[in-house]
Residue frames as a rotation matrix with the C-alpha (Angstrom) as fourth column:
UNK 1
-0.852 0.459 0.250 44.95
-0.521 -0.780 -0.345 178.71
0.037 -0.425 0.904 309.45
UNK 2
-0.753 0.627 0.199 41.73
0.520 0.752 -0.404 177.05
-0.403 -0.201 -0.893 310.50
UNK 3
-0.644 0.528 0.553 38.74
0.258 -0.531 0.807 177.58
0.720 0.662 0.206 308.90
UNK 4
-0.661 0.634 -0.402 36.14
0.676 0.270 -0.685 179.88
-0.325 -0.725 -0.607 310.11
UNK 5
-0.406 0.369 0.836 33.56
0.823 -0.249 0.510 180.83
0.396 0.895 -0.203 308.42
UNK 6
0.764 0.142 -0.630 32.88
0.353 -0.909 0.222 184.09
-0.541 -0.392 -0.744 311.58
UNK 7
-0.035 -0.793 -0.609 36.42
0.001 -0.609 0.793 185.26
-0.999 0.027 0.022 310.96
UNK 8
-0.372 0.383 0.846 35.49
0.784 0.617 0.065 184.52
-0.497 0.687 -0.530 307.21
UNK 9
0.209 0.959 0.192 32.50
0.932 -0.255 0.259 186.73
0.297 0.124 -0.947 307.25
UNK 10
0.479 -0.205 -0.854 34.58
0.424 -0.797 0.430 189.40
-0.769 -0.568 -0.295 309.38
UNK 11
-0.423 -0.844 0.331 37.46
0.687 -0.061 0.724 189.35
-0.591 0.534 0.605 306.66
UNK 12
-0.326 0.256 0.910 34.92
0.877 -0.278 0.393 190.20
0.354 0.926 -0.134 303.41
UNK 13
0.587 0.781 -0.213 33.46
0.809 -0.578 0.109 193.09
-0.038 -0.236 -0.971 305.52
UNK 14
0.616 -0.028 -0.788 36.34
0.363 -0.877 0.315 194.71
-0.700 -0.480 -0.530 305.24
UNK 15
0.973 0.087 -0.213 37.52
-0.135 -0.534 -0.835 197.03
-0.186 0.841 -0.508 302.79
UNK 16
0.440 -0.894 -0.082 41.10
-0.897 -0.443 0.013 197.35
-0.048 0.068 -0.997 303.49
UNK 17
0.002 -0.251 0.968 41.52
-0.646 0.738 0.193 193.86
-0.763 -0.626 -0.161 303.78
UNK 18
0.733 0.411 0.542 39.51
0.335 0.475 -0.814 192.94
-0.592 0.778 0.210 300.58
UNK 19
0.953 -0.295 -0.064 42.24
-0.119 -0.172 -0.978 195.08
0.278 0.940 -0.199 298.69
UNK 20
0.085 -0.961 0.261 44.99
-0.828 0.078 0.555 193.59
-0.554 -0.264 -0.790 300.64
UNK 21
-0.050 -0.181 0.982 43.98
0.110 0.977 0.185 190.00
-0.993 0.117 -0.029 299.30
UNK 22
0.991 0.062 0.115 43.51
0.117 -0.028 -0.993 191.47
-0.059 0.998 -0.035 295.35
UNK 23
0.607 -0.794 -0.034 46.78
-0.746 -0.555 -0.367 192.80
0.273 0.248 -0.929 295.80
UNK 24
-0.458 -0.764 0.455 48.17
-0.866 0.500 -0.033 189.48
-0.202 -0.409 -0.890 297.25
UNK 25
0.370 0.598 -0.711 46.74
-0.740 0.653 0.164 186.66
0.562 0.466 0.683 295.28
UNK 26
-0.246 -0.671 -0.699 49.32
-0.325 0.737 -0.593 184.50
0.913 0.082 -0.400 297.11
UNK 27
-0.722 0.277 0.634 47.63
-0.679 -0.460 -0.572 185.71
0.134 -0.843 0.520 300.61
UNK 28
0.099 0.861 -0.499 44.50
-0.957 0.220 0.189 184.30
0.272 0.458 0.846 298.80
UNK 29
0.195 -0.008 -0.981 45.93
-0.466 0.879 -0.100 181.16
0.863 0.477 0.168 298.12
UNK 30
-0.643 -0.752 -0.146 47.35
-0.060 0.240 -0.969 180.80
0.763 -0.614 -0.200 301.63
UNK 31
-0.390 0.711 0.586 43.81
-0.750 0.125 -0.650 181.37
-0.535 -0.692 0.484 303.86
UNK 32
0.180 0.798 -0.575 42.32
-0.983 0.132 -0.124 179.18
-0.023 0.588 0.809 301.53
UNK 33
-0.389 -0.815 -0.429 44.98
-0.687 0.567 -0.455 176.19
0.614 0.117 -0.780 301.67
């Protein structure tokens, strides 16, 4: 996945998202890679 720090910034704004990636540390590890 390329970084971008818009689609970034979109990601953290959402809620449902933010407790998809607690709930999927591996998710975490995988945008981050």
């Amino acid at each position: 996945m390329a970084q971008s720090p818009e689609l970034a910034k979109q990601l953290t704004q959402d809620p449902e998202f933010m407790t998809q990636l607690v709930q999927n540390p591996e998710l975490v590890s995988a945008l981050t890679a």
